[in-house]
C-alpha positions as CSV (number, residue, x, y, z in Angstrom):
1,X,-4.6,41.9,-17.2
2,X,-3.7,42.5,-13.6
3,X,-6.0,39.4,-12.9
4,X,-4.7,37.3,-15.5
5,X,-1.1,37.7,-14.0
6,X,-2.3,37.3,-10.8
7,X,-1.7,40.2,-9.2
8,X,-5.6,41.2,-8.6
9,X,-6.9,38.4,-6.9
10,X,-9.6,39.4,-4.6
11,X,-13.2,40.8,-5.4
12,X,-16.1,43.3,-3.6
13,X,-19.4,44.9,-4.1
14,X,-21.0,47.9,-3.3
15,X,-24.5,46.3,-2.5
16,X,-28.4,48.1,-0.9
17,X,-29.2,45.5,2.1
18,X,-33.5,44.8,1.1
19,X,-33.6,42.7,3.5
20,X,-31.4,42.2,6.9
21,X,-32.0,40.8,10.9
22,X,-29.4,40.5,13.3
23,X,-28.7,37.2,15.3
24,X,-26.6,37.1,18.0
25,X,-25.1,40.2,17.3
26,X,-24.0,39.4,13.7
27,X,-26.1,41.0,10.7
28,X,-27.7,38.8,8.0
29,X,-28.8,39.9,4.5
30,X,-31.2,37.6,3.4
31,X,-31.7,40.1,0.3
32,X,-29.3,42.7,-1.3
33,X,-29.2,44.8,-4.4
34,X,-25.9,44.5,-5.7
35,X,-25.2,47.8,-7.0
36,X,-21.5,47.4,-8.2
37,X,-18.2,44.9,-8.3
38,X,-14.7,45.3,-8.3
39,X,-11.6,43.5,-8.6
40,X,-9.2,44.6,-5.0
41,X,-6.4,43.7,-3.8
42,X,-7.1,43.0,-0.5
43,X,-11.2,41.9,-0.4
44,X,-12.9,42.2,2.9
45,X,-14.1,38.8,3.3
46,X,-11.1,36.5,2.5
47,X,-13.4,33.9,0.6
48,X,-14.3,36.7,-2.0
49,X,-11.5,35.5,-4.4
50,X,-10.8,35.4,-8.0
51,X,-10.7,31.4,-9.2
52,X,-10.5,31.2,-12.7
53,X,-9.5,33.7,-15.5
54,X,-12.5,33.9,-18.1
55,X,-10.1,33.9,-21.1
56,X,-8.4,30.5,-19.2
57,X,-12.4,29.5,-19.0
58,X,-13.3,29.9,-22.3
59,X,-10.3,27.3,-23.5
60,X,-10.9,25.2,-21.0
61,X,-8.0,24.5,-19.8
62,X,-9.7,24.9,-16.0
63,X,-12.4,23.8,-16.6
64,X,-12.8,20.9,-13.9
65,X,-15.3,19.4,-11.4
66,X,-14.4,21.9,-8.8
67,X,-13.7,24.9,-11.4
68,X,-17.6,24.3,-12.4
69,X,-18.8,24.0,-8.6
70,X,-17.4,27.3,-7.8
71,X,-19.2,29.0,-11.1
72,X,-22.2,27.7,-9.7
73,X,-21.6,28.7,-6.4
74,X,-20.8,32.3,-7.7
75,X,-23.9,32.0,-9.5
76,X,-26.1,32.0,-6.9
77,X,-26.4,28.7,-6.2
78,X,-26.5,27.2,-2.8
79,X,-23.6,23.8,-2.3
80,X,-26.5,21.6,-2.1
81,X,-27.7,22.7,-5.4
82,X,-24.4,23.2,-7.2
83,X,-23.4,19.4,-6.2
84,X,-27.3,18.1,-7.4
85,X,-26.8,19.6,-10.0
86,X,-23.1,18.4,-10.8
87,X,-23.5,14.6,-9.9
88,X,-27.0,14.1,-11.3
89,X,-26.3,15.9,-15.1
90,X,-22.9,17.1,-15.4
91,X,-21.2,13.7,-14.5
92,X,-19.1,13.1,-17.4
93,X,-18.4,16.5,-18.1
94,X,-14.6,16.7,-19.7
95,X,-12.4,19.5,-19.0
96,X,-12.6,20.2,-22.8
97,X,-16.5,22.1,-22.6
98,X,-16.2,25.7,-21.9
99,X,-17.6,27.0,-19.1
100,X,-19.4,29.8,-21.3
101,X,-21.1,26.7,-22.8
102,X,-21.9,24.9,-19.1
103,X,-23.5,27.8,-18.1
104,X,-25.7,28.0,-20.3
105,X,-26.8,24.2,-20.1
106,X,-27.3,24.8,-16.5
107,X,-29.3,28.3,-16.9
108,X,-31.7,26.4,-19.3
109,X,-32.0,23.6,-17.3
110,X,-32.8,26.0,-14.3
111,X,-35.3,27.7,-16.0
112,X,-37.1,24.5,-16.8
């Protein structure tokens, strides 16, 4: 609820760094175990922020161009691949398919 209304608006994880190197004095993880995630107020990295509410998803009443590249994003998915992905299959996507049902197009495509 508090992220429906807005009020929650940041997120974070409790993560086990596999694999990490240091460049320049800033540390990289190339490969984490994410261990937990949690809705915050005040996330540590600014970017870490709630988008879309899943019950506003699931209508699809935000379910846009820019809605669906930041699901992919989230997902895992590198820009590159999110905006292949987008303009080669998901062109004429309406606002009117869930993202529940996107999702799924895209993880079986993926997996193909």
């Amino acid at each position: 609820m508090l992220a429906k209304d807005g009020a929650l608006t940041g997120l974070s994880i409790g993560y086990h760094a596999k694999e990490q190197r240091y460049e320049n004095d800033v540390r990289v993880l190339s490969e984490i175990d994410v261990l937990e995630t949690s809705l915050v107020t005040f996330p540590m990295n600014d970017f870490a922020r709630i988008n879309a509410v899943k019950s506003q998803l699931r209508t699809g009443t935000v379910c846009d161009r820019s809605d669906l590249f930041y699901l992919l994003k989230t997902a895992g998915l590198t820009r590159r691949q999110a905006l292949r992905l987008l303009d080669s299959r998901y062109a004429g996507m309406t606002p009117q398919h869930a993202a529940a049902d996107f999702l799924a197009r895209c993880s079986t495509r993926l997996e193909t």
